[in-house]
DOLOVO-455434 format. One record per residue (C-alpha): residue in three letters; x, y, z. Coordinates in nm, 3 decimals, m for minus. Layout:
N
pt type->ALA	X->X	Y->Y	Z->Z
...
***
This chain:
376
pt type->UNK	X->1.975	Y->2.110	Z->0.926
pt type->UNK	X->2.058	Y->1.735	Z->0.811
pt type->UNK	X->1.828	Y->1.499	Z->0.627
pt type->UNK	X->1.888	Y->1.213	Z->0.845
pt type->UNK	X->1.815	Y->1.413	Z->1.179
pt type->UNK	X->1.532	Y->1.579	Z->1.000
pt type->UNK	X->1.363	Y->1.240	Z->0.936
pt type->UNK	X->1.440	Y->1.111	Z->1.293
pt type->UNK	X->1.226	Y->1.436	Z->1.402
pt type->UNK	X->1.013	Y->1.432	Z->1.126
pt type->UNK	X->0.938	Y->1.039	Z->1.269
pt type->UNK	X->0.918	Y->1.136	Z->1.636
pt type->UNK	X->0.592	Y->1.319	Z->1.535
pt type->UNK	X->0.311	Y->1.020	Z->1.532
pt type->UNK	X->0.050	Y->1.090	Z->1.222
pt type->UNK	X->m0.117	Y->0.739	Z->1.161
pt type->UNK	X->m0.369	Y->0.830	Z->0.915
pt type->UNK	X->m0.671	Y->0.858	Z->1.203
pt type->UNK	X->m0.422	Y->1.076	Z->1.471
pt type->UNK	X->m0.401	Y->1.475	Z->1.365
pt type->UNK	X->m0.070	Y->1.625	Z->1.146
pt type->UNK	X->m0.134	Y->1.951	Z->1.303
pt type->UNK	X->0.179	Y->1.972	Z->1.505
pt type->UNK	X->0.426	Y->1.814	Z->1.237
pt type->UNK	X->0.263	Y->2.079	Z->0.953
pt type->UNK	X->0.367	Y->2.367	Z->1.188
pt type->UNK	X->0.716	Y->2.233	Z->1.255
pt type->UNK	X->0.773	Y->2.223	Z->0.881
pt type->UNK	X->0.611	Y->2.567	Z->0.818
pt type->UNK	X->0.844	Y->2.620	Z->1.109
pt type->UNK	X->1.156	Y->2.528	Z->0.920
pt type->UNK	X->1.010	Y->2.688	Z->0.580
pt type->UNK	X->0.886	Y->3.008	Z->0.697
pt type->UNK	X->1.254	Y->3.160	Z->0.780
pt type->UNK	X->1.313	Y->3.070	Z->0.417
pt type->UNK	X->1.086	Y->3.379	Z->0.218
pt type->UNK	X->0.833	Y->3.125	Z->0.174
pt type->UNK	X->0.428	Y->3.192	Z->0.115
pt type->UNK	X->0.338	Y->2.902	Z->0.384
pt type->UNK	X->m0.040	Y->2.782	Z->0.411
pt type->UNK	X->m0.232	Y->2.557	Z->0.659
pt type->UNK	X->m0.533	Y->2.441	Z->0.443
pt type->UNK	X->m0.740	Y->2.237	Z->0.744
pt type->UNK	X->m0.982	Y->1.970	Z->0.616
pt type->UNK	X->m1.373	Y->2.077	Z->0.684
pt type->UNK	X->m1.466	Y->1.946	Z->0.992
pt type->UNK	X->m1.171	Y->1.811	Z->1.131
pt type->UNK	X->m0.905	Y->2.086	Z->1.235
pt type->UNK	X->m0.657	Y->1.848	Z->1.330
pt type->UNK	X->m0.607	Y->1.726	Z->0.966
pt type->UNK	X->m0.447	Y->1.973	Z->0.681
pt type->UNK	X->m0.242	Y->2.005	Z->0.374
pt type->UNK	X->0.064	Y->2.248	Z->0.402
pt type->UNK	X->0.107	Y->2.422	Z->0.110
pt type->UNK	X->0.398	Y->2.632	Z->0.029
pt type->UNK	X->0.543	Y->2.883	Z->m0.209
pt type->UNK	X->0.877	Y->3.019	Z->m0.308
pt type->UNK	X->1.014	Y->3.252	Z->m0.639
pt type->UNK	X->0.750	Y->3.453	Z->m0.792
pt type->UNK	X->0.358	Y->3.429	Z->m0.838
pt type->UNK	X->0.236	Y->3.265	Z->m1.192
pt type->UNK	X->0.193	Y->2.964	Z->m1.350
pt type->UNK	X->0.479	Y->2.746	Z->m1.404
pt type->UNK	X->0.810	Y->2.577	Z->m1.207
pt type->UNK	X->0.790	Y->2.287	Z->m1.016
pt type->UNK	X->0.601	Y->2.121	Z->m0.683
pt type->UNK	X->0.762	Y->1.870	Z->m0.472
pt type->UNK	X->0.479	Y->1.665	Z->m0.311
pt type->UNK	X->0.404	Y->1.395	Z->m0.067
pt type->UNK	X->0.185	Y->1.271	Z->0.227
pt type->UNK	X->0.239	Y->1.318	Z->0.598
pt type->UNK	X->0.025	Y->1.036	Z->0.709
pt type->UNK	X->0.150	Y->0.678	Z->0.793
pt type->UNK	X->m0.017	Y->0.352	Z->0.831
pt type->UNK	X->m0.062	Y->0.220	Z->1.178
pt type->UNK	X->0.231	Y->0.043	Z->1.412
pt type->UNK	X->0.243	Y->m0.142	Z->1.748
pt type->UNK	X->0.473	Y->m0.294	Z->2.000
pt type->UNK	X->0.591	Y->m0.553	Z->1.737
pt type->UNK	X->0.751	Y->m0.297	Z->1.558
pt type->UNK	X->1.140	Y->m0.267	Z->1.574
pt type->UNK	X->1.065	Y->0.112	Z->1.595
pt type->UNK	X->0.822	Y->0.355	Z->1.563
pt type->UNK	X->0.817	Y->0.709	Z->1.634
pt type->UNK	X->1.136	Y->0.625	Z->1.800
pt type->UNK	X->1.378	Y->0.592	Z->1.502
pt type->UNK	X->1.682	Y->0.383	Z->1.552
pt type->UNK	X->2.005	Y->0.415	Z->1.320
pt type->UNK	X->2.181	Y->0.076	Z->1.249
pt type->UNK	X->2.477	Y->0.100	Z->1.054
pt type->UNK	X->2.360	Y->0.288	Z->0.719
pt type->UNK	X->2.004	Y->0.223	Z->0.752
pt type->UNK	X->1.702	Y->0.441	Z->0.960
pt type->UNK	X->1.425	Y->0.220	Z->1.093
pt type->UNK	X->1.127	Y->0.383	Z->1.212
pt type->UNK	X->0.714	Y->0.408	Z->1.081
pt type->UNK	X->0.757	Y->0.658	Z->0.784
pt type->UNK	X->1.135	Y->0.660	Z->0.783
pt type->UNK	X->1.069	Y->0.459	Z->0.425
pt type->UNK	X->0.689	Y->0.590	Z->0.352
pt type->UNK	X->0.759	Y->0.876	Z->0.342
pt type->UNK	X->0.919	Y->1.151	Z->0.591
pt type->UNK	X->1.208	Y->1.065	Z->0.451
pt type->UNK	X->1.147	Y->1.197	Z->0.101
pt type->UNK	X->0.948	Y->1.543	Z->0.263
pt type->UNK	X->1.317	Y->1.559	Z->0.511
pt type->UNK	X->1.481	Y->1.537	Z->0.172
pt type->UNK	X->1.285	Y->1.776	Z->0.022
pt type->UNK	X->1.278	Y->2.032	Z->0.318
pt type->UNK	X->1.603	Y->2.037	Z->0.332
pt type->UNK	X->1.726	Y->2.072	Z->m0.068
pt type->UNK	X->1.503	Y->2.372	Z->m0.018
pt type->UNK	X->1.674	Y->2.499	Z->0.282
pt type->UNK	X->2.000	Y->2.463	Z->0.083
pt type->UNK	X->1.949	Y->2.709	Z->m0.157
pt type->UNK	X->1.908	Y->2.939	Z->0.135
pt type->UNK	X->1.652	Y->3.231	Z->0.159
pt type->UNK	X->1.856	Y->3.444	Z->m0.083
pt type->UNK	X->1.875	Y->3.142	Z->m0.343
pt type->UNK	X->1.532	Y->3.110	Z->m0.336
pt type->UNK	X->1.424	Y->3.447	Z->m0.402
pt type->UNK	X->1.633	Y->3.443	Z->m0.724
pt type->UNK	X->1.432	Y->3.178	Z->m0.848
pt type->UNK	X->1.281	Y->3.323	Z->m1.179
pt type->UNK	X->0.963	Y->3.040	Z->m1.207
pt type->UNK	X->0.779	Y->2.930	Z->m0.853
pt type->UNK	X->0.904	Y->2.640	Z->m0.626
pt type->UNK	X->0.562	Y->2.478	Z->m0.455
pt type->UNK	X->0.583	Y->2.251	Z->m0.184
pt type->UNK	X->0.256	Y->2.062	Z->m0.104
pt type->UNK	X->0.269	Y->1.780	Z->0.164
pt type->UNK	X->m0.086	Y->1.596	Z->0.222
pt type->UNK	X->m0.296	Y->1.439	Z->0.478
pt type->UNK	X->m0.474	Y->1.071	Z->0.523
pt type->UNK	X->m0.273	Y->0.962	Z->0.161
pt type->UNK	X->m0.312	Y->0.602	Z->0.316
pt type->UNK	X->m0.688	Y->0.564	Z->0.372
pt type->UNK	X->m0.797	Y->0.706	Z->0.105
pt type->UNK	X->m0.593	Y->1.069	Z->m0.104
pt type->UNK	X->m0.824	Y->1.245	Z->0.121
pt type->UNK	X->m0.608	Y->1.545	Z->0.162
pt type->UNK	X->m0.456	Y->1.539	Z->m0.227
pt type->UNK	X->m0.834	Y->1.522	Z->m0.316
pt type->UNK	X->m0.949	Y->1.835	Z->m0.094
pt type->UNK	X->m0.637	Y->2.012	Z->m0.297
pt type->UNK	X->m0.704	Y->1.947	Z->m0.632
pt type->UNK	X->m1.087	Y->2.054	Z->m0.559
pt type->UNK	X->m1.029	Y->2.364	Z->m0.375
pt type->UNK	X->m0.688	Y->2.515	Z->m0.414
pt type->UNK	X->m0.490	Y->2.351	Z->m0.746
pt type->UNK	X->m0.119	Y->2.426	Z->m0.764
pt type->UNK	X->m0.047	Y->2.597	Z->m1.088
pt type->UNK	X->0.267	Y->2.426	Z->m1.150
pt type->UNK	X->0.434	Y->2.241	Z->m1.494
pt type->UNK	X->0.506	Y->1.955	Z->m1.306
pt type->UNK	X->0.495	Y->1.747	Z->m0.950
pt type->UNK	X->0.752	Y->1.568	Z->m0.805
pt type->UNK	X->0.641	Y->1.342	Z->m0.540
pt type->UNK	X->0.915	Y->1.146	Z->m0.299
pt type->UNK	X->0.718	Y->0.767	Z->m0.302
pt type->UNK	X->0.967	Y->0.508	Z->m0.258
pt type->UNK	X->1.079	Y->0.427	Z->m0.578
pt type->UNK	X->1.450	Y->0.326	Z->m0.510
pt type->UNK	X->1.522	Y->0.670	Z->m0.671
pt type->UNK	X->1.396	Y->0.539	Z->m1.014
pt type->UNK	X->1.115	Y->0.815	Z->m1.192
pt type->UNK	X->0.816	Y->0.610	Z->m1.191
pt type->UNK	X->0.516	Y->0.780	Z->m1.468
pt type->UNK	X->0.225	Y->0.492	Z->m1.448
pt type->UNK	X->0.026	Y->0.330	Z->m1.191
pt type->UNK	X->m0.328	Y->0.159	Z->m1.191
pt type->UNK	X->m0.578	Y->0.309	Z->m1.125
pt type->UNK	X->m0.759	Y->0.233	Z->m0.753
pt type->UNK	X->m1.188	Y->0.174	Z->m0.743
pt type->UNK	X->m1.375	Y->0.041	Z->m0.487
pt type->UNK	X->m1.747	Y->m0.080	Z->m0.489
pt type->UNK	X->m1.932	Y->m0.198	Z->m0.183
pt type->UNK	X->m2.203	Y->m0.475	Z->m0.259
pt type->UNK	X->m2.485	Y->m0.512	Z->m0.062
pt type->UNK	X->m2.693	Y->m0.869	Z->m0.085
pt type->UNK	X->m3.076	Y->m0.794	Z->0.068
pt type->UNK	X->m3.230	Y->m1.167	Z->0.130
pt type->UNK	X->m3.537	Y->m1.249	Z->0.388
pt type->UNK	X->m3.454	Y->m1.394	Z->0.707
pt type->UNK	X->m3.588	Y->m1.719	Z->0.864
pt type->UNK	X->m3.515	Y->m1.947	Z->1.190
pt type->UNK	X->m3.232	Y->m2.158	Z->1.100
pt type->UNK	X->m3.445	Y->m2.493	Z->1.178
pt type->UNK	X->m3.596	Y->m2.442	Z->0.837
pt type->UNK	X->m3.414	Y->m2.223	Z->0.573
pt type->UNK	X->m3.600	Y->m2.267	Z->0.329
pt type->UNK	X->m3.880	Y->m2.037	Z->0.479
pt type->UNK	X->m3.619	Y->m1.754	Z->0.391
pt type->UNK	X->m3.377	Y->m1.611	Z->0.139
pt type->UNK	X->m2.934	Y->m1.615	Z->0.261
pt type->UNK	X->m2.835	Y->m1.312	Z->0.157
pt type->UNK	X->m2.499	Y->m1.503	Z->0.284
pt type->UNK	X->m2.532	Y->m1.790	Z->0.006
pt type->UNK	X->m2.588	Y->m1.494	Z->m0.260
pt type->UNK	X->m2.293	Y->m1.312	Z->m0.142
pt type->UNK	X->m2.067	Y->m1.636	Z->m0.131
pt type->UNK	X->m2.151	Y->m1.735	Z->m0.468
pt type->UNK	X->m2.112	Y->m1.387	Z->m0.602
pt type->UNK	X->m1.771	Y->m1.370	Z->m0.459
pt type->UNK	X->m1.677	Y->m1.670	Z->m0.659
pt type->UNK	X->m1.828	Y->m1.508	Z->m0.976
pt type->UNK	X->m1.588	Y->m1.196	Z->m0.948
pt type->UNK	X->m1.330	Y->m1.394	Z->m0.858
pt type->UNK	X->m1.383	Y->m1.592	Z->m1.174
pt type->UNK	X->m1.423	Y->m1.256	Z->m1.371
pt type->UNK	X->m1.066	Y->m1.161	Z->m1.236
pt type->UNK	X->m0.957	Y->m1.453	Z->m1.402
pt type->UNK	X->m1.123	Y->m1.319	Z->m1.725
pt type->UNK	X->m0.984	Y->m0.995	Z->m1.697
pt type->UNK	X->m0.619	Y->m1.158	Z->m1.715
pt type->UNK	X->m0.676	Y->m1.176	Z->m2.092
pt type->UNK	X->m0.657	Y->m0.751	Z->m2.162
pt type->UNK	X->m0.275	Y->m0.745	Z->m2.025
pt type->UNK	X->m0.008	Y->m0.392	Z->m2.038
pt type->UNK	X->0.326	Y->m0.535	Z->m2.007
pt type->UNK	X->0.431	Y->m0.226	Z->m1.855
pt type->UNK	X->0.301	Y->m0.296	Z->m1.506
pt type->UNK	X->0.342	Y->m0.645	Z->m1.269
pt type->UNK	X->0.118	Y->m0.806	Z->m1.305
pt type->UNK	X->0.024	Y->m0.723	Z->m1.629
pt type->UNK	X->m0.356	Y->m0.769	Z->m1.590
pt type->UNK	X->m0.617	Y->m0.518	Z->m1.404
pt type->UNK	X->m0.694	Y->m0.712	Z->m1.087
pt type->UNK	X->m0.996	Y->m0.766	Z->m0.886
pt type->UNK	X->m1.002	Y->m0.840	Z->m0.468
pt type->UNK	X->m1.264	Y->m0.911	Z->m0.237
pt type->UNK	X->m1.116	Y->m0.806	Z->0.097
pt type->UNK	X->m1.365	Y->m0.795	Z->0.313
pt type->UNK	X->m1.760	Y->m0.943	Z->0.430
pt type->UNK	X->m2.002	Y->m0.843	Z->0.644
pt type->UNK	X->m2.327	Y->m1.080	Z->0.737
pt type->UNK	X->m2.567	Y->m1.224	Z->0.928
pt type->UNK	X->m2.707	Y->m1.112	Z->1.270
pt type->UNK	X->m2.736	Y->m1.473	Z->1.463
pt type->UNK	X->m2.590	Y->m1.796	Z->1.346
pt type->UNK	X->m2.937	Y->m1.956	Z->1.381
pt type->UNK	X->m3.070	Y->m1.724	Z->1.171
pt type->UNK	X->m3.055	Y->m1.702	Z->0.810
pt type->UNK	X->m2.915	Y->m1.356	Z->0.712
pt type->UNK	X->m3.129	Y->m1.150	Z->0.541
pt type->UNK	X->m2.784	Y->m0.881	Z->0.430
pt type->UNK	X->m2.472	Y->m0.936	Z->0.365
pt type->UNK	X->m2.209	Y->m0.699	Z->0.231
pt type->UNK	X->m1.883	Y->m0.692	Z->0.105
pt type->UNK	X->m1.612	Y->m0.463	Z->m0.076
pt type->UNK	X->m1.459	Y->m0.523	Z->m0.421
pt type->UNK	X->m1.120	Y->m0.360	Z->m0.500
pt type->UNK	X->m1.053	Y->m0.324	Z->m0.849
pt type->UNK	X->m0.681	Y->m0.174	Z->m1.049
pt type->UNK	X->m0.750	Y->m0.070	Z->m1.402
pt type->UNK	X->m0.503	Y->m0.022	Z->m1.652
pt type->UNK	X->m0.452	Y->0.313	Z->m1.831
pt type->UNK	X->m0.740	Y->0.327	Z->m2.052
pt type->UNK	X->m1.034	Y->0.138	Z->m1.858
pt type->UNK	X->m1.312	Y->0.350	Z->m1.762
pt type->UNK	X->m1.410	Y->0.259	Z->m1.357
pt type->UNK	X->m1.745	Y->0.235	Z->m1.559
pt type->UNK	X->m1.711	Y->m0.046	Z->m1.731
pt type->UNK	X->m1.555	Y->m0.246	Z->m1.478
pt type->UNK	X->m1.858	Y->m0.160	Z->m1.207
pt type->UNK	X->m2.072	Y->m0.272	Z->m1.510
pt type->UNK	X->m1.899	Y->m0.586	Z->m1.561
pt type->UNK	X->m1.942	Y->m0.612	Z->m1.107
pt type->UNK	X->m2.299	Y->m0.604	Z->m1.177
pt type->UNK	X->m2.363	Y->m0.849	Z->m1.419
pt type->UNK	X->m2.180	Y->m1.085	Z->m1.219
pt type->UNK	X->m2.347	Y->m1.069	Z->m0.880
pt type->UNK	X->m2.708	Y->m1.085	Z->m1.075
pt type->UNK	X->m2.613	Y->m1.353	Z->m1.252
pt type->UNK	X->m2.467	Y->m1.508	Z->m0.957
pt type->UNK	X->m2.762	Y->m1.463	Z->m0.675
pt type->UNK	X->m3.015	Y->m1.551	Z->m0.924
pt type->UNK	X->m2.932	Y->m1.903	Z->m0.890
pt type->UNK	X->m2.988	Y->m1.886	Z->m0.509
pt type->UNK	X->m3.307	Y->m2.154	Z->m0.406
pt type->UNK	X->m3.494	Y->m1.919	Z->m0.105
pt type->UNK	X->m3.879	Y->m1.868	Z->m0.068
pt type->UNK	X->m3.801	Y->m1.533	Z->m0.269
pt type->UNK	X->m3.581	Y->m1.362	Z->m0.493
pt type->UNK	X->m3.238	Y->m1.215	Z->m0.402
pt type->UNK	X->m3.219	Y->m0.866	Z->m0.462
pt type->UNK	X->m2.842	Y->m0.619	Z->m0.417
pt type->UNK	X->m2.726	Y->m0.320	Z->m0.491
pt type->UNK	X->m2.387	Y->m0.147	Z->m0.556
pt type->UNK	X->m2.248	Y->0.164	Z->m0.405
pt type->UNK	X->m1.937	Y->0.305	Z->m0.628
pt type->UNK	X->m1.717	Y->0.417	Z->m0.298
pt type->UNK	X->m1.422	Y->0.543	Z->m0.495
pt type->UNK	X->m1.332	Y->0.601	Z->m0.863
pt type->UNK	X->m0.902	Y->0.689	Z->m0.880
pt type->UNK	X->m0.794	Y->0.732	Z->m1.233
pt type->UNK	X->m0.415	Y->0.535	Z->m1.348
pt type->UNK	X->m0.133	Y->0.762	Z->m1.389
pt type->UNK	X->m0.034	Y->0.803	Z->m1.712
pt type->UNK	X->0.237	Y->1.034	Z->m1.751
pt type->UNK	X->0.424	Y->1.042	Z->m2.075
pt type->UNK	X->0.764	Y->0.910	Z->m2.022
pt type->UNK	X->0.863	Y->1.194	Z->m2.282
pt type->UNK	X->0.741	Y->1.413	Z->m1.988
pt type->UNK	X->1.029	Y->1.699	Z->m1.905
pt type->UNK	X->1.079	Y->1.627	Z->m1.534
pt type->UNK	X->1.097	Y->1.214	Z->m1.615
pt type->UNK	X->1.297	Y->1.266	Z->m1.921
pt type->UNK	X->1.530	Y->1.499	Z->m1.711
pt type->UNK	X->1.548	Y->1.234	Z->m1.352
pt type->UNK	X->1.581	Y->0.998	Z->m1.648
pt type->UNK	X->1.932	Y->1.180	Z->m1.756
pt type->UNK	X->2.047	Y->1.231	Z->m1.443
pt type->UNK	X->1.987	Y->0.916	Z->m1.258
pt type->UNK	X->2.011	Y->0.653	Z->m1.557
pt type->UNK	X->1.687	Y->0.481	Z->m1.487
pt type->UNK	X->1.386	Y->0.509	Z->m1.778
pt type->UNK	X->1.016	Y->0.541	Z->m1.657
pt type->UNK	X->0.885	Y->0.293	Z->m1.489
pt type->UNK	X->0.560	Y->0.135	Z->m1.300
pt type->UNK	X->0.483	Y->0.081	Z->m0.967
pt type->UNK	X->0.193	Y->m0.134	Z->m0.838
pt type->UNK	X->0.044	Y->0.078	Z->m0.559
pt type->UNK	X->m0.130	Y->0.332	Z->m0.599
pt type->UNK	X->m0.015	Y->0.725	Z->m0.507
pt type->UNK	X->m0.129	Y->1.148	Z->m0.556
pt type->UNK	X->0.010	Y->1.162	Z->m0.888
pt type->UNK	X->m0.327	Y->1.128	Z->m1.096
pt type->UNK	X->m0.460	Y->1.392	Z->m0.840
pt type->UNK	X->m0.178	Y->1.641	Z->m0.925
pt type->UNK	X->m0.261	Y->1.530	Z->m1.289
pt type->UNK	X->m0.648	Y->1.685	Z->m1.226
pt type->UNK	X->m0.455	Y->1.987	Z->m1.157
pt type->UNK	X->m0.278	Y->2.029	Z->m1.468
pt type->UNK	X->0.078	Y->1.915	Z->m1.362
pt type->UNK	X->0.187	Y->1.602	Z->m1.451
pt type->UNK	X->0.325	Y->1.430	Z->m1.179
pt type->UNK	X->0.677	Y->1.171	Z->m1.162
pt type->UNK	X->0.698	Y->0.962	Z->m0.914
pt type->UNK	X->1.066	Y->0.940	Z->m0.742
pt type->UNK	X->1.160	Y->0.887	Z->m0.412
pt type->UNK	X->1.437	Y->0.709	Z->m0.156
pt type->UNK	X->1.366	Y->0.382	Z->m0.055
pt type->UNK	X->1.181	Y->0.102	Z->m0.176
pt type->UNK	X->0.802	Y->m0.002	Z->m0.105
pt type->UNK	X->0.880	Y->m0.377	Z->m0.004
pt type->UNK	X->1.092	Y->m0.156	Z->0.303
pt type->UNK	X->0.767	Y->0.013	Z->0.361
pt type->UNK	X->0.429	Y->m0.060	Z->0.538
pt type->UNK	X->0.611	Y->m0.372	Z->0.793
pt type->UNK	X->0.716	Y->m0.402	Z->1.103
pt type->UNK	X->1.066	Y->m0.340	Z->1.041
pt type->UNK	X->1.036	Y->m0.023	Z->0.827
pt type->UNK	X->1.371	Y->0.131	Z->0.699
pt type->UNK	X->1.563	Y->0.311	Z->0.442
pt type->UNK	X->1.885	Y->0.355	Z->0.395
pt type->UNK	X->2.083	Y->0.672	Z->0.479
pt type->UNK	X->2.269	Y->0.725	Z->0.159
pt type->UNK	X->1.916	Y->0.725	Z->m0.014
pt type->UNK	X->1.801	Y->1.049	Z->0.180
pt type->UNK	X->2.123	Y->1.173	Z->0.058
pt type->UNK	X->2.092	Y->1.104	Z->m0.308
pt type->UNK	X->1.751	Y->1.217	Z->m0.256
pt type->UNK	X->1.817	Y->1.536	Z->m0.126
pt type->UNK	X->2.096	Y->1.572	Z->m0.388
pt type->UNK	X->1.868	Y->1.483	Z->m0.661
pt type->UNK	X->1.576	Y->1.696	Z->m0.526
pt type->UNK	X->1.786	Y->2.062	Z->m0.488
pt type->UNK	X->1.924	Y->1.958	Z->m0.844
pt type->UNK	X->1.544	Y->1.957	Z->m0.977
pt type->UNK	X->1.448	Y->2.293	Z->m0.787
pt type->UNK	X->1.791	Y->2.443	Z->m0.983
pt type->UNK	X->1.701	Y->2.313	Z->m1.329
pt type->UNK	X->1.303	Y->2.378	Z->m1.336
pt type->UNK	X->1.264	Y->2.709	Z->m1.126
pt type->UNK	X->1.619	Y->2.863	Z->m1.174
***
């Protein structure tokens, strides 16, 4: 077993977020199994082809370490240098995931497999591995594990691209969708009706002027320094020579450490009534908001004993990142999770998606190095 050929196979197996991860979990419990470990298919209700592998080495008991990351990757197509077809070019692996992140579970698979299957029954506290489905649409599958079959572990390590630096805070990720109700009319005369399209435009420019607010509560910890707001995407209108009576769109929101999702849906609502009360229409605007998805920042102390230690060994304090990742969700769990993984994000999520192949190597180096100091 190699890291680099292990991420060229772990590539070849394509698990965009909507496709199943059936057949790459069973290759890894394939190359994990042979090792001693406890290995466990967990399939998400209602969809079989979708599941979290979760795996166990040393003893039973609270405690040791879990090495964690997703097995989903965002879509590709024929633009891409490579996809599930990696290609090596001098010391860098291109290929969807190669960066984001089947490099980081090769890595971690096969630090494991160094120890061997007598190493790793000598272990004296447990060694988890727990790698994730649909991470990119959503922490469906990190979500399903925290609710219904926690890792009792002391911390989580989870292989992100990071450049090999320990990350311990993120923003947090929430999501409202608004919906503006209006009352529809023939176009020749709107003023018979009520555009629930003029509402939502001129709400849209309220938030967008709250973002602008929002710029004055700053944590000089993360780039930018702010929590931001986005409006990414609208919805309206059933004919253009009607006047819409619904339109809806989705407001993306990263809070700092600190900000309840709470008050920043109440500040969302303020805004919009404000805003589509000064809509003219033969009757009043009316909208509500639907709170789709409330992820907490990560907020691990950079005191923490796993960053402290990748701290030590790799010369790089705790930092930030500005996307989002599983660590709070470990967090619910009672493991405090460090973020540190080959590659870097800008190499991730493009066209020509790569990392380089001394990274996997560090990274597997690094990774058997934390199995030996925090379960040995």
């Amino acid at each position: 077993m190699d890291t680099v050929r292990l991420t060229e196979e772990f590539v070849s197996f394509d698990t965009v977020s909507v496709r199943s991860n059936e057949a790459f979990c069973l290759r890894v419990a394939e190359l994990l199994e042979p090792l001693g470990g406890s290995v466990r298919l967990l399939r998400k209700p209602g969809d079989a082809g979708q599941m979290n592998l979760v795996a166990r080495f040393g003893p039973e008991g609270r405690g040791g370490l879990a090495l964690a990351g997703h097995t989903d990757t965002v879509p590709f197509d024929g633009s891409m240098r490579a996809t599930n077809a990696p290609e090596r070019d001098g010391r860098r692996l291109y290929g969807r995931g190669t960066c984001d992140m089947k490099g980081a579970i090769a890595a971690m698979v096969h630090a494991t497999s160094q120890l061997g299957r007598d190493g790793l029954r000598k272990l004296k506290k447990p060694l988890w591995m727990a790698f994730t489905f649909e991470e990119e649409i959503g922490c469906h599958g990190a979500k399903l594990l925290a609710e219904t079959a926690p890792i009792p572990v002391d911390h989580t390590l989870i292989g992100e691209p990071t450049g090999l630096r320990p990350v311990t805070l993120h923003k947090g990720y929430v999501v409202g969708r608004v919906t503006v109700m209006g009352q529809p009319c023939h176009s020749s005369d709107p003023t018979q009706g009520a555009s629930a399209l003029h509402g939502a435009a001129r709400a849209v420019d309220a938030l967008l002027a709250l973002a602008v607010d929002w710029r004055e509560r700053t944590d000089e910890a993360f780039a930018p320094p702010w929590p931001s707001l986005n409006v990414g995407l609208l919805d309206a209108g059933t004919a253009r020579n009607v006047v819409p009576d619904r339109a809806c769109f989705t407001v993306e929101m990263r809070p700092l450490p600190g900000q309840e999702p709470t008050e920043l849906f109440d500040a969302v609502r303020q805004a919009v009534a404000r805003a589509i009360a000064t809509v003219p229409g033969a009757s009043p605007l009316r909208f509500e908001l639907e709170e789709v998805e409330t992820n907490e920042p990560l907020a691990t102390p950079s005191d923490d004993a796993l960053a402290s230690w990748i701290t030590e060994r790799t010369g790089s304090a705790p930092g930030s990142v500005p996307f989002y990742t599983e660590g709070p969700l470990f967090g619910r769990m009672g493991a405090p999770a460090t973020i540190c993984g080959p590659g870097e994000i800008a190499q991730a999520h493009r066209v020509d998606e790569w990392v380089e192949l001394d990274a996997l190597l560090a990274a597997t180096d690094l990774y058997r190095a934390a199995i030996e100091e925090f379960c040995t």
